[in-house]
N, C-alpha and C positions, 0 to 999 in steps of 0.2 A: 243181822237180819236172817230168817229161816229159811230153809228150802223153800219154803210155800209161798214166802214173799217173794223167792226171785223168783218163781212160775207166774207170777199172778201181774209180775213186770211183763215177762215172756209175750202171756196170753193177753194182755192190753195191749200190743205191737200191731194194730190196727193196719201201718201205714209202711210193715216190714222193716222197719228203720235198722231192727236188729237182726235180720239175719245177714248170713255172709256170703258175699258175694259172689259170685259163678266165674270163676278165672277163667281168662279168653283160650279158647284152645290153640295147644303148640302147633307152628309152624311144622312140617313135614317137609324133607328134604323134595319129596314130589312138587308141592308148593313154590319154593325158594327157586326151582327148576324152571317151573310153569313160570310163573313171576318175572323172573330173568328172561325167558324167550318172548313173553308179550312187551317187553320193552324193545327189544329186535322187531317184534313186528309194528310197532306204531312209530319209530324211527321210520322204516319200508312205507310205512302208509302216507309220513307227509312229506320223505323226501324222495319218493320212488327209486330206489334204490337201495340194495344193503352198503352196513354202517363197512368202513372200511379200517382196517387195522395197522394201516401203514400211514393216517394223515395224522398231521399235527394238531386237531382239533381232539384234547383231550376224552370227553365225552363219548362222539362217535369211535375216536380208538379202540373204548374199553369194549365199547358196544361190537364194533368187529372182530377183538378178540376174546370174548364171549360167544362169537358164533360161530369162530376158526376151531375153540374147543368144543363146544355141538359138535362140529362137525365131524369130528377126529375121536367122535365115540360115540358109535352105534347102538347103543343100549339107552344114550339121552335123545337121539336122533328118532329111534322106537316111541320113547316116551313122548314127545314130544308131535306127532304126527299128525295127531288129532286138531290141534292148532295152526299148524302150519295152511294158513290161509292163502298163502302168496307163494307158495312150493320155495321155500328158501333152504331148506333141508334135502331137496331134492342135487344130487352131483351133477353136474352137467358130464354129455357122453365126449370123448375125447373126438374132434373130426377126425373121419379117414378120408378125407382127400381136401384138395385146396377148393373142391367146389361148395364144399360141405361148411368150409371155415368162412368164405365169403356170404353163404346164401344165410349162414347164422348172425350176419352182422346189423341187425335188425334197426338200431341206429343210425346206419347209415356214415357211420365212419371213416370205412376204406373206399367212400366216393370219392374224397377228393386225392388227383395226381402228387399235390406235394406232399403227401402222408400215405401213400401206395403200403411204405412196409412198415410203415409203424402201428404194431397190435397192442400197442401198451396199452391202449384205453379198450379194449373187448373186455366184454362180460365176463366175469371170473364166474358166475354160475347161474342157472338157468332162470330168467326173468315171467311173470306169468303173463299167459298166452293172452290178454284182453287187449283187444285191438281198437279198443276206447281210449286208452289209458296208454299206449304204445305209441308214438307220433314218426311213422318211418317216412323218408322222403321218397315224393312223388315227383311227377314231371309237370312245370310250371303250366300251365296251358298259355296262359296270357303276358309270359314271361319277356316280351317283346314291349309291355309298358313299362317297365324297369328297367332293359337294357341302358339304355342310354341313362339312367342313373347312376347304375355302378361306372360308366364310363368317366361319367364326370366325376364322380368322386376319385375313381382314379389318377383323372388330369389334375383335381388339384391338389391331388396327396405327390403326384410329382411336381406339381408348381410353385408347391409350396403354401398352397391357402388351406390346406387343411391339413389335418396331424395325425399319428396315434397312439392314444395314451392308453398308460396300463387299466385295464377293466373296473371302472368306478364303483361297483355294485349293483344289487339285482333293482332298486328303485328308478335307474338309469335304461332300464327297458323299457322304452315306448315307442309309441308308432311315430312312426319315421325316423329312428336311432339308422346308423350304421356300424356296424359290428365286424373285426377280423377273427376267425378261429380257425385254429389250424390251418394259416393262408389262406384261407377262404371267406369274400367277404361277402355279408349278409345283410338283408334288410330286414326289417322288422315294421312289415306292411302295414298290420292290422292286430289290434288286441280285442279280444273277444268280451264277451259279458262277464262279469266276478262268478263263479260257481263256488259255492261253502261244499265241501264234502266230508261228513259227519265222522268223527271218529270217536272213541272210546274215551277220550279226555277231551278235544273242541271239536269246532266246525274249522274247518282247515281253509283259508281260502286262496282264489288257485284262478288264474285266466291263460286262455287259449289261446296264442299267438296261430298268427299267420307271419311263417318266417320263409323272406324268398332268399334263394342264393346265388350268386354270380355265376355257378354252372348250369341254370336254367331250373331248377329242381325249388320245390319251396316242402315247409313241414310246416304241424300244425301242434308244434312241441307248447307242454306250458309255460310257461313265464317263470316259475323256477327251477324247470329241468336245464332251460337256456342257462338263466344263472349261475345253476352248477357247472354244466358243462365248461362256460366262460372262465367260470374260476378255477378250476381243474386243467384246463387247459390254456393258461395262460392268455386270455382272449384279450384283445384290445377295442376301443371304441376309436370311431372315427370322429374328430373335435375339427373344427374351425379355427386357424393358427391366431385369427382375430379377435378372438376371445380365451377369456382363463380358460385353465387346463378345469374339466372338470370336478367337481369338490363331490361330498357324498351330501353337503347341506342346501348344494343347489338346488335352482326350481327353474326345470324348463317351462317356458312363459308361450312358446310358439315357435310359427313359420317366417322367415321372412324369405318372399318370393321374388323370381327375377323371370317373364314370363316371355315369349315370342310368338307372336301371332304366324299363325300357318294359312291366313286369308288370301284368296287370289283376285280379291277387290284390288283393282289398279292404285285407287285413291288407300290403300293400308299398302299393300306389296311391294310399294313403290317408292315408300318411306324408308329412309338407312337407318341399321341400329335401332329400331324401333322395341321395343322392350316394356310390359308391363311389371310394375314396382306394387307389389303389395301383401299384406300378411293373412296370416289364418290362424287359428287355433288346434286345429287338427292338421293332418298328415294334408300336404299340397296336392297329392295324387286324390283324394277323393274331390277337393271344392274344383278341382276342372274338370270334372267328370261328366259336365256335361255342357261346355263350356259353347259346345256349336250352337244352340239354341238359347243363349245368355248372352242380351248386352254388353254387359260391363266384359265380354271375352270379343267383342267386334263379330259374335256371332257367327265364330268360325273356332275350328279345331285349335289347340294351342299345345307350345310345346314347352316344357323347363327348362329354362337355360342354367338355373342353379337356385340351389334352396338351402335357405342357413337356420340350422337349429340355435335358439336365443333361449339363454339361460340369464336368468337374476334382471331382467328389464322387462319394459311395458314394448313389445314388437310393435302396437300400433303406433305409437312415439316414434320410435326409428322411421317409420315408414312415414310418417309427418314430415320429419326433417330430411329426409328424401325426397318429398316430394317439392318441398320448399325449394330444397338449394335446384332440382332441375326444373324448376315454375316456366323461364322462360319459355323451354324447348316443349312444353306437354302439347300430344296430339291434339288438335280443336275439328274436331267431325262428328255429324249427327250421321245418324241411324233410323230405320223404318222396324220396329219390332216385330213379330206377327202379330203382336194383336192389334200393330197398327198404330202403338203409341211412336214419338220419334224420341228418340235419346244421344244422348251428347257424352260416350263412357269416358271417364277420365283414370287417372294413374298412368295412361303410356305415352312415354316418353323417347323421343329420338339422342340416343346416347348410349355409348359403346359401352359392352359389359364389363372393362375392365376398367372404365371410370365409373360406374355404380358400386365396384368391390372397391375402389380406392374410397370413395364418400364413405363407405360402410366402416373402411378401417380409420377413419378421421373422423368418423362419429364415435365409436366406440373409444378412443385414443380421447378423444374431445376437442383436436385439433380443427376439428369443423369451422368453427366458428373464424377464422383468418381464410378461408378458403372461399371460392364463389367461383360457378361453371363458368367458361367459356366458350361460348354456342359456335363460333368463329375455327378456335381452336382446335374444339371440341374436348375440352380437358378441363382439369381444375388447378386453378392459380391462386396465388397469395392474394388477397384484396389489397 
């Protein structure tokens, strides 16, 4: 074939088929640079925090010691400036005085006494100033409906009705969990709405605890800074000796309540061991929240006598068979409501709190079923 015929191939290439293709331009060490530090920062962006170079999680290792070397040359530190979104480049300044080391402790740390000198966990470098995004603890205002919470959790973690087991995982934060970290234990009041916060590769998503602590102080960390923390520091959850150790496939199911009327009606007050038996699906402290103007509370203030988190079961079932085995003893009193209707509230029963935990651990066991109350006794016997 002649010249002329492969031009005449050329110039019919309508559709470019035959030219050659535009090779993708080479990477630049500036590039591979940049590249590498936006990976440190989208690490920072969805675990708040820089990547650390001393954990066993391979990944975050490499990622911390990729920014121990940033950090240890000033000419990538330069380069790199412009990006630096979250000042992670920037060195923190050494304190000159111990006033200066505690008033930096922005999480809240060296609050608690059994961890006075322990700095292992401070910031190793300067975190960014947004006080959205920062969850420091404050003083509880209302930390007086909780006390007597942690109390009892207390009484039964030395009674032996409750445990605490190694930190189960971050799906294990919910409202009304109990929590140890660094000997300090914690409740976890309230979970916030889901917020997505948009990144570079997802929508990250992310809820805002309301977390109180046994020294009166509560924070408003999110749901997986607690998580890290917990794992990081060895955290424990507080379980119910009457049930499995928690698994990470469980499904907490609810509340089961064990309630005392705070009434100064002669015909309630006057009752012994009087005790309301019943569940929720949400955290106990909001459904009595307004329990003086509610029936079914004798339309008086109430107090907790104890609250069991139920995992892998139907809480309304349990509270069935509750209510069954102490049928004979249930209060029988009508009520005038304000708007006048009369009501007849059921679930409370005259029976001492520590034969409602024994029914509880003989239901759960399944030993129930040989057992029937003794109103006499006041106990539970063999049938």
């Amino acid at each position: 074939m002649s010249d002329v015929d492969f031009q005449s191939v050329f110039d019919s290439d309508d559709d470019g088929l035959l030219d050659t293709p535009e090779s993708a331009p080479k990477l630049t060490s500036s590039d591979r640079l940049e590249r590498s530090f936006l990976e440190i920062i989208e690490f920072y962006r969805e675990h708040e925090r820089v990547p650390r170079s001393d954990t066993r999680e391979i990944a975050e290792r490499k990622l911390g010691a990729r920014l121990d070397g940033i950090l240890a040359n000033s000419e990538k530190v330069a380069a790199l400036k412009h990006l630096d979104e979250f000042e992670l480049l920037v060195e923190p300044e050494a304190p000159k005085s111990l006033d200066d080391l505690l008033s930096a402790d922005e999480f809240g740390l060296l609050d608690d006494d059994s961890d006075l000198l322990d700095t292992s966990d401070l910031p190793q470098r300067k975190k960014p100033e947004a006080a959205v995004d920062v969850a420091q603890r404050v003083r509880a205002e209302d930390f007086a409906q909780f006390e007597s919470l942690f109390q009892q959790k207390h009484a039964e973690l030395a009674g032996g009705t409750s445990k605490l087991v190694s930190f189960p995982g971050i799906q294990h934060i919910v409202e009304g969990a109990f929590f140890v970290l660094n000997g300090v234990m914690l409740f976890v009041a309230e979970v916030g709405e889901t917020e997505y916060k948009e990144s570079t590769i997802r929508a990250n998503r992310r809820e805002r605890l309301r977390v109180i602590f046994e020294n009166g102080t509560e924070s408003s960390m999110y749901r997986q800074s607690l998580g890290i923390r917990m794992g990081e520091g060895q955290g424990q959850a507080v379980v119910a000796t009457s049930f499995d150790s928690i698994l990470a496939d469980d499904v907490a199911t609810g509340y089961l309540y064990v309630l005392r009327s705070l009434s100064d009606d002669p015909a309630i007050a006057e009752v012994s061991d009087l005790h309301k038996i019943g569940f929720s699906r949400g955290p106990v402290e909001k459904r009595i929240a307004r329990a003086a103007h509610e029936p079914t509370y004798l339309l008086a203030p109430v107090e907790i006598v104890a609250s069991y988190r139920t995992y892998n079961l139907k809480t309304s079932a349990l509270e069935h068979l509750l209510h069954r085995v102490f049928a004979d003893v249930r209060l029988r009193v009508s009520q005038v409501g304000k708007d006048g209707r009369v009501y007849e509230p059921s679930e409370w029963y005259s029976v001492p709190i520590a034969v409602i935990d024994h029914a509880i651990e003989l239901i759960t066991s399944g030993g129930i079923i040989d057992y029937e109350y003794d109103a006499h006794e006041r106990r539970l016997r063999l049938r």
